[in-house]
C-alpha positions as CSV (number, residue, x, y, z in Angstrom):
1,X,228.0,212.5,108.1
2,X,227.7,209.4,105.7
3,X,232.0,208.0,105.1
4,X,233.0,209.2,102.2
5,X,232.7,206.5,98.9
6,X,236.0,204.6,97.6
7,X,235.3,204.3,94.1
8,X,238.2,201.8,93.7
9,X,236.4,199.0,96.3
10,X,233.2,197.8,95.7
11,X,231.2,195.1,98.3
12,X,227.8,193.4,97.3
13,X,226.7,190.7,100.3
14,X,224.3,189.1,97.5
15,X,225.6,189.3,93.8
16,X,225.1,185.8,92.8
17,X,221.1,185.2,92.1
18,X,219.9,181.8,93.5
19,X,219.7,180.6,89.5
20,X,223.1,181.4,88.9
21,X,224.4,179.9,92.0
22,X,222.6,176.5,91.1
23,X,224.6,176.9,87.3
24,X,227.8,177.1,88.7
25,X,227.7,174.4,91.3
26,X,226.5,172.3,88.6
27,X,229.7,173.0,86.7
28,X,231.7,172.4,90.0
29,X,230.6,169.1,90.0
30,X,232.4,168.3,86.5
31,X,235.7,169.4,87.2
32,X,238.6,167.4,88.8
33,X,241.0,170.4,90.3
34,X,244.6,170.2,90.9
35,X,247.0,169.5,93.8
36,X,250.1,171.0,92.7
37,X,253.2,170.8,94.3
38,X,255.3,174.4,94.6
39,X,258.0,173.4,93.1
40,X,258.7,171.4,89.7
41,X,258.9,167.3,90.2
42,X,261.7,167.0,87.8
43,X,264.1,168.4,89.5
44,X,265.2,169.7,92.5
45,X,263.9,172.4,94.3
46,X,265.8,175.8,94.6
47,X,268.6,175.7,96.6
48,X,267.4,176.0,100.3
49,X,263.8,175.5,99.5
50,X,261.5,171.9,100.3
51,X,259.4,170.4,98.1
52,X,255.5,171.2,99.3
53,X,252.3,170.9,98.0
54,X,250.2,173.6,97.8
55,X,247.4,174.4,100.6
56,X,244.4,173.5,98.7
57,X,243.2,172.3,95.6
58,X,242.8,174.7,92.7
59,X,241.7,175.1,89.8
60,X,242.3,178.1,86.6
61,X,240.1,179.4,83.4
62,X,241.4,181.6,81.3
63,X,245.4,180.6,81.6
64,X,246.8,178.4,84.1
65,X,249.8,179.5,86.3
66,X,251.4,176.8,87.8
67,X,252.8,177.6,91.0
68,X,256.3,175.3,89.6
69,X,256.7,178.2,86.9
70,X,256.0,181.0,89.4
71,X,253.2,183.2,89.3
72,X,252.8,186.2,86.8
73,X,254.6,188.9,88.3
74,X,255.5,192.0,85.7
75,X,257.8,193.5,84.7
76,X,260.3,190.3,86.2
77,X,258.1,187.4,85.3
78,X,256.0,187.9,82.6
79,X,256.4,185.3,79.8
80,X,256.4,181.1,80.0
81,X,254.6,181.9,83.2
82,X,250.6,182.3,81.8
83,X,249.7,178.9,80.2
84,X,246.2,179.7,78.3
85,X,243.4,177.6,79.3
86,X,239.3,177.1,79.1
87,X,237.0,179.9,78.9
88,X,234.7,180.7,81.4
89,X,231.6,178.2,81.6
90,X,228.7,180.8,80.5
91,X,227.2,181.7,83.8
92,X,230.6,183.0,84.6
93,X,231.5,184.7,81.3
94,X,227.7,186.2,82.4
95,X,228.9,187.3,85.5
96,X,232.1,188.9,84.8
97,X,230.3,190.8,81.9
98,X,228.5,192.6,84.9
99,X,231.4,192.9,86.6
100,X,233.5,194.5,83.9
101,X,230.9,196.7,83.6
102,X,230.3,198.0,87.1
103,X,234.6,198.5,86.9
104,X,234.2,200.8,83.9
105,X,231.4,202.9,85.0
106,X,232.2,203.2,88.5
107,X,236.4,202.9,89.1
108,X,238.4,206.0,88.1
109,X,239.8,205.7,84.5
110,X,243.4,205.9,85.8
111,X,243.5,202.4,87.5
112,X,242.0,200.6,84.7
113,X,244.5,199.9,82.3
114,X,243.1,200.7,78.4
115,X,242.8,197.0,77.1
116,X,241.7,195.6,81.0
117,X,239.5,193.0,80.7
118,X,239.1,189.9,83.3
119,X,240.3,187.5,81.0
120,X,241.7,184.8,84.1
121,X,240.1,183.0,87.2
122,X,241.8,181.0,89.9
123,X,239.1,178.7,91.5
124,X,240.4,178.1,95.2
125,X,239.0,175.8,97.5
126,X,238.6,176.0,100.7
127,X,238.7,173.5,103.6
128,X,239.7,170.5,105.3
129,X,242.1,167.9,104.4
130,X,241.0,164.2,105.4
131,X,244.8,162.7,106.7
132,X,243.4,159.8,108.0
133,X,241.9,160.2,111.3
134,X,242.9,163.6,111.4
135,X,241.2,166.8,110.2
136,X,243.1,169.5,108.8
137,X,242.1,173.3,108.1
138,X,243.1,174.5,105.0
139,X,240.5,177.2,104.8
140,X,243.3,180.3,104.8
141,X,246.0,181.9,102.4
142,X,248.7,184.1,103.7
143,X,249.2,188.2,103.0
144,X,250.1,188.4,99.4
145,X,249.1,190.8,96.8
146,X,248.4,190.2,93.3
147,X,250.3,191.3,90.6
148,X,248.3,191.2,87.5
149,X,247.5,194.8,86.8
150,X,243.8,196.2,87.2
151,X,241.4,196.1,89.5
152,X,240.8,192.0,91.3
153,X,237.4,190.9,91.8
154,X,235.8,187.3,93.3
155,X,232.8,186.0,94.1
156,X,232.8,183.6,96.9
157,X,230.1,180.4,97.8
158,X,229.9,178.5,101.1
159,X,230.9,179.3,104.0
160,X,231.9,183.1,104.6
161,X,235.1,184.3,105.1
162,X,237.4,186.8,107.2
163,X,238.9,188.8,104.3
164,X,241.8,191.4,105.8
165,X,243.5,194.0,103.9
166,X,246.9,194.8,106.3
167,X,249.9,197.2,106.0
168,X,253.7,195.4,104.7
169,X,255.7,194.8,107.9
170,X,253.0,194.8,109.9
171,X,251.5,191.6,110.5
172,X,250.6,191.9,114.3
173,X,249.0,195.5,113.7
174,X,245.2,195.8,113.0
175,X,243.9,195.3,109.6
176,X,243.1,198.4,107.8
177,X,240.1,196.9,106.6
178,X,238.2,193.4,107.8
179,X,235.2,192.3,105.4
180,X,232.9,189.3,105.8
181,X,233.0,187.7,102.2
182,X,229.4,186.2,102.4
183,X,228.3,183.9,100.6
184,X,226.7,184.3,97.0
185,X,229.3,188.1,97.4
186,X,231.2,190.0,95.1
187,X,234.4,191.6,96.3
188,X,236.2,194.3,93.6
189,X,239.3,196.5,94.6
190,X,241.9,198.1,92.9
191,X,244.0,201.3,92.5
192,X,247.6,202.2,94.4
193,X,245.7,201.6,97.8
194,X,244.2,198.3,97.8
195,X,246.5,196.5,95.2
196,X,250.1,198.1,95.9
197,X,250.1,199.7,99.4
198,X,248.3,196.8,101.1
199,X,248.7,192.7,101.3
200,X,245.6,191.2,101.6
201,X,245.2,187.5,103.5
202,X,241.9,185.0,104.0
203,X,242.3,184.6,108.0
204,X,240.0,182.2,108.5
205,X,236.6,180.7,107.0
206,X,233.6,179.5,109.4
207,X,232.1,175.8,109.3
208,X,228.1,176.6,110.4
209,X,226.9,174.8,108.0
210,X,228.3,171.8,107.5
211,X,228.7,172.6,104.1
212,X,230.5,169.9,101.6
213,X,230.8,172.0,98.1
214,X,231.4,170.4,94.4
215,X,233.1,169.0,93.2
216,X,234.5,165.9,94.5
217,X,238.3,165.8,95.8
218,X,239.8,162.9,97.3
219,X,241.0,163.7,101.0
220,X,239.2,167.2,101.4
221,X,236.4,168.8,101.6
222,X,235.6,171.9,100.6
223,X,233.3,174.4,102.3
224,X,234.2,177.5,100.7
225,X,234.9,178.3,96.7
226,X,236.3,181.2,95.6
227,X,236.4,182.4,92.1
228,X,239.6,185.4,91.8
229,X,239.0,187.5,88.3
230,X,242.5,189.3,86.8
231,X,243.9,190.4,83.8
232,X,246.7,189.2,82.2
233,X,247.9,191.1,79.0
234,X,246.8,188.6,76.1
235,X,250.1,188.7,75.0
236,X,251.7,187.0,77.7
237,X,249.3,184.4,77.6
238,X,250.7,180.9,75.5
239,X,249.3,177.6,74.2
240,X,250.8,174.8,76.2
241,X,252.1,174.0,73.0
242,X,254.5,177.1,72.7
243,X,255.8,177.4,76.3
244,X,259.4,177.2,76.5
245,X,260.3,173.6,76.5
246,X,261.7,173.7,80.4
247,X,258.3,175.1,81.2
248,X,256.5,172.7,79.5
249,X,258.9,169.6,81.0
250,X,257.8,170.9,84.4
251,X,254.0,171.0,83.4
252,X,253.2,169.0,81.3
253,X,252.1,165.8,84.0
254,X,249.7,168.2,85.0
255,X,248.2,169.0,81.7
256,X,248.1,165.1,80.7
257,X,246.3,164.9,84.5
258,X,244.2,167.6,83.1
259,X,243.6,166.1,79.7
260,X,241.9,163.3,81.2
261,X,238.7,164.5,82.2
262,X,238.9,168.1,80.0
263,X,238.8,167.9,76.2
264,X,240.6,171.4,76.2
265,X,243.4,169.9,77.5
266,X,243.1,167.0,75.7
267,X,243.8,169.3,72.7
268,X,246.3,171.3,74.1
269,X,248.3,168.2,74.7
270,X,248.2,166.9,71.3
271,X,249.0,170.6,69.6
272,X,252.5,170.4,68.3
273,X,254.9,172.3,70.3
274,X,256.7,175.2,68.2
């Protein structure tokens, strides 16, 4: 007896054509991603809480959420949070076209909210910090979930990856689901299952290859990139410009970081705040 079809998870081992793939690792090359701390540089941490930077370098399209404002969480944490950003390069707005597509004929109606669109990407990159003489792996994230409602889907490069879908609370209990994320894949999920019910977590990437993916980041090197699609209700999303001024205080180092190699920030950082 074939196993019965989830509609609300979808795996394709070799979405990305070899002409795409060569597109978007040419548009790798020209960005210069982020190292962000977790919490905001001027000023102190929350009580109990160390300053830390994050895992990996990243990088967003669409709107930015600095892990210093806290990531977009509704109903709690919905405005100041979503800071827009630049549009998808073209193979990607090509790619998530299909995507969208493939979520609208295939998911049930009921998990796809009415105005659901992928409309933000976080580009994580995955693999070793250089401290030194030392190596270390950064190739992993933690069980999480994302809150951005709709279904999630990423295409991964490089290396592949242990992708685990576990139960809350139960960390040491097998995964209710392992996939290989291969390279050139597409991964889709969503509904009360896969987004609510479940954490998901990265376990661990491989290094076969000896893979050293665009673009260039001082002290790591990245085997794996991942590309996360969500929604964020455009209404949330805000100019730099008209953040609240504490949020933009905590940011705005970043954006002028970002404004020197992206004219889209460069603009953003000159727009008068309101």
């Amino acid at each position: 007896m074939q196993p019965r079809r989830d509609r609300c998870y979808v795996y394709e081992p070799t979405f990305v054509d070899a002409p795409a793939r060569a597109e978007i690792l040419t548009w790798l090359a020209t960005l210069a991603p982020l190292w962000e701390q977790r919490f905001s540089t001027r000023r102190p941490p929350p009580p109990g809480k160390e300053q830390r930077a994050l895992l990996r370098p990243v990088y967003w399209l669409g709107n930015w959420q600095f892990a210093c404002l806290g990531y977009y969480e509704p109903p709690r944490r919905i405005q100041g949070v979503a800071c827009r950003a630049e549009p998808f390069p073209p193979v990607l707005a090509r790619l998530v076209a299909q995507i969208e597509k493939k979520v609208r004929t295939g998911f049930p109606p009921q998990v796809v909210p009415r105005r659901w669109h992928l409309n933000t990407c976080l580009v994580n990159f995955y693999g070793d910090r250089i401290e030194g003489d030392r190596t270390v792996d950064a190739a992993r994230v933690g069980e999480h979930r994302d809150f951005e409602p709709g279904p999630v889907a990423s295409i991964s490069l490089g290396e592949r990856a242990r992708f685990q879908f576990v139960r809350r609370g139960a960390r040491e209990a097998p995964p209710v689901r392992t996939q290989w994320l291969e390279d050139n894949s597409l991964q889709i999920f969503g509904g009360p299952l896969w987004k609510d019910d479940l954490l998901h977590r990265v376990q661990r990437v491989e290094d076969k290859h000896d893979l050293s993916l665009p673009p260039t980041v001082a002290g790591f090197r990245t085997r794996r990139v991942n590309f996360t699609f969500r929604y964020v209700p455009d209404e949330h999303v805000a100019p730099f410009a008209e953040l609240p001024p504490r949020a933009r205080e905590d940011v705005v180092d970043y954006v002028t970081t970002l404004a020197t190699s992206s004219p889209f920030w460069r603009d953003a950082l000159r727009a008068r705040p309101v």
